[in-house]
C-alpha positions in Angstrom: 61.6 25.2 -67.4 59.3 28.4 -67.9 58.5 29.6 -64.4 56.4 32.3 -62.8 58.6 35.6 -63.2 61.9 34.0 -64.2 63.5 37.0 -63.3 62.2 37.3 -59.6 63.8 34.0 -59.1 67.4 33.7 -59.6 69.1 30.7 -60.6 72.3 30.2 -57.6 75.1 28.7 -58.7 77.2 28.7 -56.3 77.0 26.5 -53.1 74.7 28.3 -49.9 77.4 30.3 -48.0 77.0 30.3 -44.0 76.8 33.9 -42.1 80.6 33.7 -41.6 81.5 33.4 -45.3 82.3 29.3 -45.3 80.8 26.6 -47.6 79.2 23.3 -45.8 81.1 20.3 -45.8 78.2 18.0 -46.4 77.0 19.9 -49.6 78.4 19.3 -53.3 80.0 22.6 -54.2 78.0 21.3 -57.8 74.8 22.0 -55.9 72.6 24.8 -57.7 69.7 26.4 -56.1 66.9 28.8 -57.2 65.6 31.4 -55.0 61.5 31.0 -54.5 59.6 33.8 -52.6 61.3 33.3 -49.4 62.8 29.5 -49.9 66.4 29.0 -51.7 65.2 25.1 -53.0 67.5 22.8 -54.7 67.3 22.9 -58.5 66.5 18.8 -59.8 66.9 18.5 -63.5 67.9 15.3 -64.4 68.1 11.9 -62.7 72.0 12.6 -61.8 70.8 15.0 -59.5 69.0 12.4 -57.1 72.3 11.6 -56.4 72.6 14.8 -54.3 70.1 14.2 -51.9 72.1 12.3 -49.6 74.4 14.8 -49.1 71.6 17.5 -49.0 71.1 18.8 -45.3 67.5 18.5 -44.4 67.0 21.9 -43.1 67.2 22.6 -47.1 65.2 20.8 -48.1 61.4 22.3 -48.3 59.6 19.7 -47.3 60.4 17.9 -44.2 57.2 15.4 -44.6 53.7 15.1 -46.5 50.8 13.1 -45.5 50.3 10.0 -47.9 46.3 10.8 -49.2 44.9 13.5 -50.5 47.5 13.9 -53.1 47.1 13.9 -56.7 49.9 11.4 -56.8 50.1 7.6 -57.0 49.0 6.3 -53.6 50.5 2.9 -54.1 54.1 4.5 -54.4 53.6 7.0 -51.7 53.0 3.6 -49.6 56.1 1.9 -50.9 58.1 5.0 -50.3 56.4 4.8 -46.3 57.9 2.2 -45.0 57.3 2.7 -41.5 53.2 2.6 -42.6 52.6 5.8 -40.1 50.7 7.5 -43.5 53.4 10.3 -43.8 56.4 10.7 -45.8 59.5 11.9 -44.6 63.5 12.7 -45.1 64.7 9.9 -44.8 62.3 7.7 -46.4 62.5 9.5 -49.5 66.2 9.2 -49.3 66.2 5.3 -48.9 63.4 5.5 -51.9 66.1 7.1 -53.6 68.9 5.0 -53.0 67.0 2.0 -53.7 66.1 3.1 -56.9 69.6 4.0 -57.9 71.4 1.1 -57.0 69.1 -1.2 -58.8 69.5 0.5 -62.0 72.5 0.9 -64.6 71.4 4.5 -65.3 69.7 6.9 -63.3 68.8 9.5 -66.1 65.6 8.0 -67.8 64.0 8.8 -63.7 63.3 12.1 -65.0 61.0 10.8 -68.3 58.8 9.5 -66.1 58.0 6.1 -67.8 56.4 4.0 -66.8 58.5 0.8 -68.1 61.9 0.3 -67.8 64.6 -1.5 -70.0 66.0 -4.4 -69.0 68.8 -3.8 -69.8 68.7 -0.7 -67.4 68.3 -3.1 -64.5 71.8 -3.6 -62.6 72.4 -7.3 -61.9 76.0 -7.1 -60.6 74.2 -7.9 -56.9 72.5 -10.3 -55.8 69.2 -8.5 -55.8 69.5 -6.4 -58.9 70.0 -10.1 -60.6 66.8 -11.3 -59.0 64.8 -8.6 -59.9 66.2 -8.7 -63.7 65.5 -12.3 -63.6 61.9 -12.2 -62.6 61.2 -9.1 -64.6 61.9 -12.0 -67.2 60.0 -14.4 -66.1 57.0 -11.6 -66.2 57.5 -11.5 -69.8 58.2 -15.0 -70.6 54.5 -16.2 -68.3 53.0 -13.5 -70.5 54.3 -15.0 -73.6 56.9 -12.2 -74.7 60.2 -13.6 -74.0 61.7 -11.6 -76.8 60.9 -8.5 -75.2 63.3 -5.9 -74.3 61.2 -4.1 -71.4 58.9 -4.6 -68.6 56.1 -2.5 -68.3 53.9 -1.5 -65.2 50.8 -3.3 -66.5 53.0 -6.3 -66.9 53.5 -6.9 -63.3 50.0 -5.8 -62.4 48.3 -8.5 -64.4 49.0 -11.0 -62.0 46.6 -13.6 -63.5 48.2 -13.6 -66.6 51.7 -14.1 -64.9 50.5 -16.6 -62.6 47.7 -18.7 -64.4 49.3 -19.6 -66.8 52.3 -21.6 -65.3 53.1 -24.5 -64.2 55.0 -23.3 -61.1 54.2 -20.1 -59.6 56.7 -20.3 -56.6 54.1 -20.0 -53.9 54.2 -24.0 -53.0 50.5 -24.4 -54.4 50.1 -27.2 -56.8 47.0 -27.5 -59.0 45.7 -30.2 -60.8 46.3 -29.0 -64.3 49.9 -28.5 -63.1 50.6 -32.0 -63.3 51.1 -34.2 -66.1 50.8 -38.1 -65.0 46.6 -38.4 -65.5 47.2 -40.7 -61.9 48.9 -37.4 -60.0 46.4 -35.4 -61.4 43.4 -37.8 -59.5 45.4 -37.6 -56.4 45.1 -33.9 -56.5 41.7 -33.7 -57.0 40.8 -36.5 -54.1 42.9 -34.3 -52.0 41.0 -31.0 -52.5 37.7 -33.2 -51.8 38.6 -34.6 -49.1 41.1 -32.9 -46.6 40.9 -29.6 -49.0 43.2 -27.2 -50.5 44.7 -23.8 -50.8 44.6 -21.0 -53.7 47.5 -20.1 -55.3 48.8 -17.3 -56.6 46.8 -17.7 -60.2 43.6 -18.0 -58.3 43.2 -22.3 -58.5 42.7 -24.6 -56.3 46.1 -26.3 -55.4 47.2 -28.9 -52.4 50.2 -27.8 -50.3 52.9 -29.9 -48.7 50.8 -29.0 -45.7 47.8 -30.5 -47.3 49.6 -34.1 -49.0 51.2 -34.5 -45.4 47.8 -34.2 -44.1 46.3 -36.2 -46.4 48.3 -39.2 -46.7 48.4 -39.2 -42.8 44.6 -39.6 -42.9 45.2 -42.4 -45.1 47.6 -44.4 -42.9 45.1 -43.8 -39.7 42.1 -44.7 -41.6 43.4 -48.2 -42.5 44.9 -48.9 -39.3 41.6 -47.8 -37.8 40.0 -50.2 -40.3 42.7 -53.2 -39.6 41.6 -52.8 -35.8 38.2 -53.7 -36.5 39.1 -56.2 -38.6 41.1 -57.8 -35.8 39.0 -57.9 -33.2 35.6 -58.3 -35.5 34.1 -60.6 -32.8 34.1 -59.0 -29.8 33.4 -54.8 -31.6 31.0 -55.9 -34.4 28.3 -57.9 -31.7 25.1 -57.6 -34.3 27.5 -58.1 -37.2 26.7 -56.0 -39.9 24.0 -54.3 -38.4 26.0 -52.9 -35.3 25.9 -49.6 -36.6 22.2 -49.0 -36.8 21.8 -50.8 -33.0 24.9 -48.6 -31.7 22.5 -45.7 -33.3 19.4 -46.7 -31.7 21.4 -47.0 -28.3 22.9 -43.7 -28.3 19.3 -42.0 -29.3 17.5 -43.6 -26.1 20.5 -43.7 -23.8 20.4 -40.7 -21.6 16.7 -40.9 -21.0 17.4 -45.0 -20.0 20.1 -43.8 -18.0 18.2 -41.2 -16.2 14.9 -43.4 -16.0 17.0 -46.0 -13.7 18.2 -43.1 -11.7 15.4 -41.9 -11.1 13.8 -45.2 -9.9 16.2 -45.5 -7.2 15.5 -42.4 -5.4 11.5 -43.4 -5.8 12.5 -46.9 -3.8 14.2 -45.0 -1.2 11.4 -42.2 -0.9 7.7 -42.3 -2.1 8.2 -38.6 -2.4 10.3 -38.8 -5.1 8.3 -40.5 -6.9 5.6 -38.2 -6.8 7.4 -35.4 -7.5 8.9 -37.1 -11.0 5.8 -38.4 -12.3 3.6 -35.3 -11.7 6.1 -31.9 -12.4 4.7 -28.7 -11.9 2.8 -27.4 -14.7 -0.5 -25.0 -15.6 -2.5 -26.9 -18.2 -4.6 -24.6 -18.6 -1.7 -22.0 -20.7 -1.8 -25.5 -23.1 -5.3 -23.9 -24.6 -3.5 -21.5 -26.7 -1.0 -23.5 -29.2 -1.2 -26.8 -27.8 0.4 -28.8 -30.0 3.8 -26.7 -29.4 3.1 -26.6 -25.5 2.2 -30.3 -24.8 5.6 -31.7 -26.9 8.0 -29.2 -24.6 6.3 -30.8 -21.5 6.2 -34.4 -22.3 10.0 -33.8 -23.7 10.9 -32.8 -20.0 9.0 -35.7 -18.7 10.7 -39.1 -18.1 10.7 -41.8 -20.5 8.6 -43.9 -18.9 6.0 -44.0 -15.6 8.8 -44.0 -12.0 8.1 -46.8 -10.0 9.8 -48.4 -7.0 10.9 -51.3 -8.4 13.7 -50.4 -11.3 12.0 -52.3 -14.6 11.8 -50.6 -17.7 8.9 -51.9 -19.4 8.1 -51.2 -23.2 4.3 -52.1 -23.4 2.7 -50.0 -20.8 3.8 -46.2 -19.3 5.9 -45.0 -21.8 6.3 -41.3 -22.5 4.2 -40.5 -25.8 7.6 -38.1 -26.8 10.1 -40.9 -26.6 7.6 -43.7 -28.0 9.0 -44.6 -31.5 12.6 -44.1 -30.2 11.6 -46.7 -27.2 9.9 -49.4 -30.1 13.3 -48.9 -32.3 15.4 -49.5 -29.0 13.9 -53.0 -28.0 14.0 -54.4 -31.6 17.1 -53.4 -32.9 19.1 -54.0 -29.3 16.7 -55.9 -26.6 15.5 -58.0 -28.7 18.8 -59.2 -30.7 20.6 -59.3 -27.4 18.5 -61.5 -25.8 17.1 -63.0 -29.0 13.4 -63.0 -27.6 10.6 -60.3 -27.6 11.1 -59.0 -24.1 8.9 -56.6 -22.7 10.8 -55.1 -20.0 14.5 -54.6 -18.8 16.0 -54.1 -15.4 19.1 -52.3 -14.2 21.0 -55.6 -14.5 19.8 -55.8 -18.0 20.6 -52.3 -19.1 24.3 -52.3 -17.8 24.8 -55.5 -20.4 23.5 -53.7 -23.2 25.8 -50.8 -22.2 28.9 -53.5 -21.5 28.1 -55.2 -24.8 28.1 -52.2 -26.9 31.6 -51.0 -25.0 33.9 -52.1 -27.7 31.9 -51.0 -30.2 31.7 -47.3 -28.9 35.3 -47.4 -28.0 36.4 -48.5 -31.7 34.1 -45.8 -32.8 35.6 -42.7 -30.8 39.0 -43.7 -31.6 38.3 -43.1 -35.3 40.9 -41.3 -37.1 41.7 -40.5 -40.6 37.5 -40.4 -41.9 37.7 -37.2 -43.4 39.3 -39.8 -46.4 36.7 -42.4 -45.7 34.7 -41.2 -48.5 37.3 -42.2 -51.0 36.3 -45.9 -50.1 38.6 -48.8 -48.6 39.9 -49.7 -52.0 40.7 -46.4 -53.4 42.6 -45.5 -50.4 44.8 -48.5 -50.1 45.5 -48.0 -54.1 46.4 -44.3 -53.1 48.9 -45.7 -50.0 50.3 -48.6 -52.7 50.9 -46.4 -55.8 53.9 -44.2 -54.6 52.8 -41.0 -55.7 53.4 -39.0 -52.5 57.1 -38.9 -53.7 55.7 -37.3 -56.5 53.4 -34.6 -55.3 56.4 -33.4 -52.7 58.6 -33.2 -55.6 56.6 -30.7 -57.4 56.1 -29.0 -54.4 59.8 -28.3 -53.3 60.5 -27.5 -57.4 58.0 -24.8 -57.6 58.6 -23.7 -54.2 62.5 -23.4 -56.1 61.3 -20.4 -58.0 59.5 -18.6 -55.1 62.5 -16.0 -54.4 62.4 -15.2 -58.3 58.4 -15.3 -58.3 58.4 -12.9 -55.5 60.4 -10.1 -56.7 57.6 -9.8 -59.0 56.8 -7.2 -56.1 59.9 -5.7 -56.3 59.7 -5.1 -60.1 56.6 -3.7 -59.8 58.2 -1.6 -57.1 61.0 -0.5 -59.3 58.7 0.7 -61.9 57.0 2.6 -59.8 60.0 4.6 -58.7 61.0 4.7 -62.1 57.8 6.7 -63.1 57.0 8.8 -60.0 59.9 9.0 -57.8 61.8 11.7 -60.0 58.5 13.6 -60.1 58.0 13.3 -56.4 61.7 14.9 -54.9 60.4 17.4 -57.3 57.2 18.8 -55.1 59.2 17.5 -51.7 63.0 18.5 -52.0 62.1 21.5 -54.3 58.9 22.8 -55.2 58.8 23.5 -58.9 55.7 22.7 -60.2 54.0 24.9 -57.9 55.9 28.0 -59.4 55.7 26.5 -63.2 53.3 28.2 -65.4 51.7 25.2 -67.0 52.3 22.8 -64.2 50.5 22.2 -61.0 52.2 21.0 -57.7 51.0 17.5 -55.8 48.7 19.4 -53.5 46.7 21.3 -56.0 43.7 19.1 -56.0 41.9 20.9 -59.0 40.3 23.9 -60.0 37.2 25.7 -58.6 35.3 27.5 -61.0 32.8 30.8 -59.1 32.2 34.6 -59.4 33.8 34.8 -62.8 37.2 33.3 -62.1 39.3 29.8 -61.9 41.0 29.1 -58.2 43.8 27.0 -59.1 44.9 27.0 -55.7 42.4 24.0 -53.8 43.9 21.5 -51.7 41.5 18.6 -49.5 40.7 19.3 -46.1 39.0 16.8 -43.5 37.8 19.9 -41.0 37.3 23.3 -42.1 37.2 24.3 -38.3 40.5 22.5 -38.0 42.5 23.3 -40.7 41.1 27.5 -40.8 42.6 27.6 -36.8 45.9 26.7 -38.4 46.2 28.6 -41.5 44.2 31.7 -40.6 47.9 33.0 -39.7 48.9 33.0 -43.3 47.0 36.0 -44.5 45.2 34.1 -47.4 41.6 34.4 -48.3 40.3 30.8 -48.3 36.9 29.9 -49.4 35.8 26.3 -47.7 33.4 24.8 -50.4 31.6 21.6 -49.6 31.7 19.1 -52.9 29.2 16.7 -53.9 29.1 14.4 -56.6 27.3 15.1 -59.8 26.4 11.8 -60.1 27.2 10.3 -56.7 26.6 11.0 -53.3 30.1 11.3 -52.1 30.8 14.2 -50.5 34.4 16.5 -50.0 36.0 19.5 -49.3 38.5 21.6 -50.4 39.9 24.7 -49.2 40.0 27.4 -52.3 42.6 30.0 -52.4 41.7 33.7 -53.7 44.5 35.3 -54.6 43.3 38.2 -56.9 40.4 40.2 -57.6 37.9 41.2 -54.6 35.5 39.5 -52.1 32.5 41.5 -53.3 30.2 38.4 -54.2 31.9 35.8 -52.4 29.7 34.8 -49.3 28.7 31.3 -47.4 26.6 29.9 -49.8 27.5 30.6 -52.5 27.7 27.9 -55.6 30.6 27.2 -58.1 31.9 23.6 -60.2 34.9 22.1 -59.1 37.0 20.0 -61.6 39.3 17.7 -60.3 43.0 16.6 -61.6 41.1 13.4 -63.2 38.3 15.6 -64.8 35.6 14.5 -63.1 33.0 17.9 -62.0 31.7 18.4 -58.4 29.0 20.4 -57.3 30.7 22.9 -55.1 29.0 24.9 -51.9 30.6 27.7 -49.9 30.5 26.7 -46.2 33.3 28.7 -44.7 35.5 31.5 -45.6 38.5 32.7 -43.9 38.9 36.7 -44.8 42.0 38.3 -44.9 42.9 41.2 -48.0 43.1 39.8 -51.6 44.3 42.6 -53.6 45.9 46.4 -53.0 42.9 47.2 -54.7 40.2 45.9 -52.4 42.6 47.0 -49.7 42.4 50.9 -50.7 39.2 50.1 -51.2 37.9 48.7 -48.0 38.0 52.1 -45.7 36.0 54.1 -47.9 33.7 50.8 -48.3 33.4 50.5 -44.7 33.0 54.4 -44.2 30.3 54.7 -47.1 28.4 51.6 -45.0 29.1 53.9 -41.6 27.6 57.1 -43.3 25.1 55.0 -45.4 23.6 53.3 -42.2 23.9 57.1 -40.4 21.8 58.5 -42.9 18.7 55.5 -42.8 18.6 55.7 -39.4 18.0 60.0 -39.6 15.7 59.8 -42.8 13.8 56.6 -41.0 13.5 59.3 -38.1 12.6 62.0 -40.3 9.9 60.4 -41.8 8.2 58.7 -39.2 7.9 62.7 -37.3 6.9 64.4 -40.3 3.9 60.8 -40.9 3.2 62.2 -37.6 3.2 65.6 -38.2 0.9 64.6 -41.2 -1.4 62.3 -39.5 -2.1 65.0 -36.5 -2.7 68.1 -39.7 -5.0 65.8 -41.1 -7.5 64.8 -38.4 -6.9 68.4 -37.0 -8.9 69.2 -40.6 -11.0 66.7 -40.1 -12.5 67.8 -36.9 -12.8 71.6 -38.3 -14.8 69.9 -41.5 -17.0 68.0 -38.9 -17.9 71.5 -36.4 -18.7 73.2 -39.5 -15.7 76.1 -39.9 -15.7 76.9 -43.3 -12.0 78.8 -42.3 -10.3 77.4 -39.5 -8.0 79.6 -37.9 -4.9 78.1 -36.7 -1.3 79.4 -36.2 1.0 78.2 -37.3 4.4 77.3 -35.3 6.6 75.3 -38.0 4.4 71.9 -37.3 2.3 70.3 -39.9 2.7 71.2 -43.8 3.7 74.3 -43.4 6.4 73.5 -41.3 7.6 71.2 -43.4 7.5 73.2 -47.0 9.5 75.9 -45.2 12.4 73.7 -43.4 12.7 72.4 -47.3 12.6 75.8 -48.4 15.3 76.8 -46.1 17.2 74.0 -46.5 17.4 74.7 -50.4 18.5 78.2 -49.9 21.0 77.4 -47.4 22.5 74.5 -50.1 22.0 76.9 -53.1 24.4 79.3 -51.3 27.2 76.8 -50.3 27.4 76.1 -54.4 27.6 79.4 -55.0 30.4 80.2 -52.3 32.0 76.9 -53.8 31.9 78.3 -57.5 32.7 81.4 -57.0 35.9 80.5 -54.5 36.6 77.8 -57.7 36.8 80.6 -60.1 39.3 82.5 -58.7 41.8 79.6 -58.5 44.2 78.2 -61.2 43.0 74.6 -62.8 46.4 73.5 -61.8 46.1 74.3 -58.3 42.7 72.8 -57.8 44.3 69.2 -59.9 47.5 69.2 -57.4 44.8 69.7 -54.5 42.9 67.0 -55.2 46.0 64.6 -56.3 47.9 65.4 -52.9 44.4 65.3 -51.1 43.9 61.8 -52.4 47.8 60.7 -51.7 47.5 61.5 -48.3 44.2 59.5 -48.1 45.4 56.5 -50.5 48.9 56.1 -49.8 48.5 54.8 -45.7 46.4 52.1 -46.8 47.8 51.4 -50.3 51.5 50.5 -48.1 49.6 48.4 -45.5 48.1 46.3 -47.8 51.0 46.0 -49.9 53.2 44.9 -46.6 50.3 42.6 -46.0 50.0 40.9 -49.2 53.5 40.5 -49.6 53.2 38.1 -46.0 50.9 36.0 -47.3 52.4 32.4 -47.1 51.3 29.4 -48.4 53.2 26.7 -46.1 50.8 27.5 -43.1 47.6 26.1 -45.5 50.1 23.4 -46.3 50.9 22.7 -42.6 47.1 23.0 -41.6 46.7 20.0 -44.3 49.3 17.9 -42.5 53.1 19.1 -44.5 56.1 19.5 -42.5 57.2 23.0 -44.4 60.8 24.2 -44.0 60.5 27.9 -44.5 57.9 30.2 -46.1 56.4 30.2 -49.6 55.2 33.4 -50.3 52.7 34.3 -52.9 54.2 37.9 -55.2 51.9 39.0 -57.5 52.8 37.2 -61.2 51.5 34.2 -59.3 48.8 35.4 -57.4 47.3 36.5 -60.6 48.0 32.9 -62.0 46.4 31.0 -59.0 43.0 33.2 -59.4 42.2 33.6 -63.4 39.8 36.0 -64.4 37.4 35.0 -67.7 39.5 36.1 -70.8 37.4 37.7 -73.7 38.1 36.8 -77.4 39.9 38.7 -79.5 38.0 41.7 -81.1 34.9 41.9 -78.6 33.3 45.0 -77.9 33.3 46.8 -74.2 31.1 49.3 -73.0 32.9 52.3 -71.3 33.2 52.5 -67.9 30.9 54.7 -66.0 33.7 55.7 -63.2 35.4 56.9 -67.0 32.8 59.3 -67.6 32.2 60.3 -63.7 36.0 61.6 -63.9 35.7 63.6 -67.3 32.7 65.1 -66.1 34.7 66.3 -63.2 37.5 67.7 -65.0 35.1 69.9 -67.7 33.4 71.3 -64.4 36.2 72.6 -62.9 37.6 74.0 -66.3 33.7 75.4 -67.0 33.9 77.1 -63.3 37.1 78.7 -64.0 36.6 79.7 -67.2 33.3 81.6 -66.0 35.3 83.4 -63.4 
């Protein structure tokens, strides 16, 4: 494994000693660690050495948990491996992971391929549930026609509509009506689903349950015996014969208004006032002139059916309501009428409770109706149904492919298996050990990609929810983080990532600034600076920044004196001008004016003087120069510039070397052990500068030709003296 700076990382192969010289009992003395930046982290090689993590104590391990999304990992595993569903992974439930894995397979050192399809002969069936998952990882391969094959592959267990369509039993109790073979079962099925309905089963048809046939051929049995009833006692429930229906309909449409019409009339022949107050309800007529159609239906729908009177008679021919007209007409022919086999014009109370006493049998037969979810199927399709004995049948099928359901559903469990298989090897690596991180061509779980800005790749992003959030957190770790905002190139959807800079300077790095971010998967993002945490990226910039900051001081010192400067002498200027003006205007051909070091004047000698007094200092400087050795002056200026590098230069050196990544990894929700710190080899490999092609031309540097300059003045001046 080629990792960053091989040699600044020790490979440990003896056991981790305590303070007082004695090895841990809980930790294989076969145990071999490598030393990290900061973190001694268990060295996993090969799938034997999942075997170790039992005995591993946590408090070595360097991750203690990791959230389960915004990983470049398989989010489906990560959810297996959480059993507990809180959205983090931790300890233990990458130990149980583990040991799952490893009991159900014969082998443990293909974990460490990461394959994604597994052997079957790999599988250990010498338990119980090693058998059943080897024996549905068959069935997977015999439903998708390859019982000849010697492995199982992830996309095997995923097509789930291949496995399950195209079987006869699935296991999940579900019966279709392809799945049966006797044309007559087949019917049965289909009058089930039309009629009481059915479930979907695991290859997305239709099916019946044994919840459904129960169902089903319960409505049967209540339908007839509901029918035999009537049959029974035809006489007395089925008064108008054949027609009974329709009358029964006609009664129920018309009976609460009847009902209430009767009432109604019995108050009126206790109190006139009654009678005044139902026939004329309060109302403004004149809101009927807008919509009136609308307006006059609600009000004669509130009205009574017919006129109140004293006297309780109900008559058809005269004061019925307009609104309940045609129900009234259908009302006496197809009940008054029949009953009393005569046109009759008008009923009384008496009359109306024998309509309701005759149609009493009828009603009750009718509410006790049970089973008419089947009555569709007809009288004689249901009794051939109840006679043909095909129930046994259907529940037979049932409880045969319910047989299978334990072996059907460790379909789950394979699917499970090969996902541990593939990942979980690769996983203990960025959570027991962090290897990847420090690998040269690899990149660790967290990286989420590679930002691309100011000339140079960060390699170092990870996916933030709050940049407010997460910068209050890993602020303490003394790296320079750039918050960029990504957008879809394409899409709308919007991210953010927290950028590490790890080499080079901060010169043109600012809020708003734009880069391209390419994710793990390839796919390019708009990216936007919206935040950036500061803290020293280089010993460089470190040096650097005084005299940066001092330059600024003196810079901004020397606008504000010139800006002063200049607006006196415009003033001085102005003031000389009009002065000549008004001299020009009176006529004085020579103006006589003295002159005290103001206007023009004033300001051609201060220059004057100011050149003199500067033409001396060099000449003082030269000739002092002159009369000392070149050596001298070269160990003067080296000492000079140690005493004014060296302070800063060890600052930021003790500053750098603190820098530690598991505070941006705890701000993002890890559980971090001890401290990763970033040295230098990697630094440089987390922040890439543009690499030139072989052969290309460079310009010399100007800082280059500043120092040479230098040098042949001070050998000039000496040389002169």
């Amino acid at each position: 494994m080629e990792l960053v700076n091989q040699e600044s990382f020790p490979i440990i192969i003896q056991p981790v000693m305590h303070s007082d010289g004695s090895t841990s009992s809980s930790i294989d003395p076969d145990l071999r660690f490598w030393k990290a930046e900061g973190m001694r982290q268990l060295r996993i090689q090969s799938g034997e050495d999942l075997k170790l993590l039992k005995a591993l104590d946590p408090k070595l391990w360097v991750v203690l948990s990791c959230p389960t999304h915004g990983l470049e990992f398989d989010e489906t595993t990560l959810r297996l491996i959480d059993t507990d569903g809180d959205g983090r992974i931790k300890c233990q439930e990458m130990i149980d992971a583990v040991e799952w894995a490893l009991g159900m397979l014969n082998s443990c050192e293909s974990l460490s391929l990461g394959q994604d399809s597994i052997a079957l002969s790999l599988i250990n069936d010498s338990h119980e549930e090693g058998a059943r998952l080897l024996q549905s990882a068959r069935r997977i391969l015999i439903n998708h026609g390859k019982p000849e094959a010697v492995e199982v592959s992830l996309a095997d267990t995923l097509d789930t509509a291949s496995i399950f369509s195209a079987v006869k039993y699935n296991g999940d109790g579900i019966i279709p009506p392809q799945a049966a073979e006797n044309r007559e079962v087949r019917q049965i099925i289909e009058d089930i689903l039309n009629t009481v309905g059915g479930e979907t089963d695991r290859g997305g048809a239709k099916g019946v349950s044994s919840e459904g046939v129960e169902r089903f051929f319960d409505s049967l049995k209540n339908y007839c015996d509901w029918i035999k009833r009537e049959e029974a006692s035809k006489r007395e429930i089925m008064v108008f014969g054949e027609d009974t229906a329709v009358a029964f309909e006609s009664f129920k449409a018309i009976a609460c208004r009847i009902e209430e019409f009767f009432a109604k009339s019995r108050l009126a022949s206790f109190d006139n006032r009654a009678m005044a107050a139902f026939n004329s309800p309060k109302s403004d007529f004149s809101s009927f002139d807008s919509n009136p159609i609308a307006k006059i239906n609600d009000f004669l729908r509130d009205c009574p059916l017919s006129r109140i009177k004293a006297e309780s008679r109900l008559s058809f021919s005269e004061g019925i309501n307009p609104f309940y007209e045609e129900l009234a007409r259908d009302f006496r022919n197809q009940v008054v009428n029949r009953l009393w086999n005569s046109d009759k014009s008008e009923i009384s109370l008496e009359d109306w409770k024998k309509i309701k006493t005759t149609f009493a049998p009828y009603a009750e037969w009718v509410d006790s109706k049970s089973g008419d979810e089947v009555e569709k199927l007809g009288l004689d399709r249901i009794e051939a149904i109840q006679a043909s004995g095909h129930r046994e049948i259907l529940e037979g099928m049932i409880a045969e492919d319910r047989a299978i359901a334990a072996e059907i559903d460790a379909v789950a469990e394979v699917e499970k298996l090969i996902r541990f298989h593939r990942d979980l090897f690769r996983l203990a690596n960025n959570f027991v050990a962090l290897p990847d991180f420090y690998h040269l061509r690899k990149k660790a779980i967290f990286q989420a990609g590679t930002l691309t800005m100011d000339g140079r790749d960060f390699n170092l992003c990870l996916y933030v929810e709050d940049a407010g959030r997460h910068a209050a957190i890993s602020r303490q770790a003394g790296i320079y983080l750039l918050y960029c905002e990504l957008k879809g190139q394409v899409t709308e959807e919007k991210r953010l990532v927290a950028a590490a800079v790890t080499s080079g300077t901060s010169n043109r790095l600012a809020v708003g600034k734009n880069g391209l971010f390419r994710d793990r998967q390839g796919k390019d993002w708009e990216a936007t600076v919206v935040k950036i945490e500061s803290h020293p990226i280089g010993v460089r910039e470190a040096i650097i920044g005084p005299f940066k900051r001092l330059g600024q001081l003196i810079a901004a010192q020397i606008e504000k004196i010139s800006s002063t400067r200049e607006k006196a002498f415009q003033g001085k200027l102005t003031d000389g001008i009009s002065a000549v003006d008004k001299n020009v205007s009176a006529g004085s051909a020579s103006p006589t004016t003295t002159s005290t070091g103001g206007g023009m004047g004033g300001v051609l000698a201060g220059g004057g003087v100011a050149i003199a007094a500067l033409s001396s200092s060099f000449a003082f400087i030269t000739s002092t120069l002159s009369n000392v050795d070149v050596g001298t002056i070269l160990y003067t200026a080296v000492v000079f510039l140690m005493f004014i590098l060296m302070p800063p230069a060890i600052l930021s050196l003790l500053k750098l070397r603190k820098r530690d990544l598991s505070l941006v990894l705890e701000a993002c929700g890890w559980a971090i052990n001890g401290p990763m710190r970033l040295n230098f080899t990697l630094s440089r490999m987390l922040t890439r500068h543009g690499v030139y092609p072989d052969g290309h031309k460079r310009g010399v540097r100007w800082w280059v030709l500043g120092l040479l300059a230098g040098v042949l003045l001070i050998v000039y001046l000496r040389n002169r003296g």
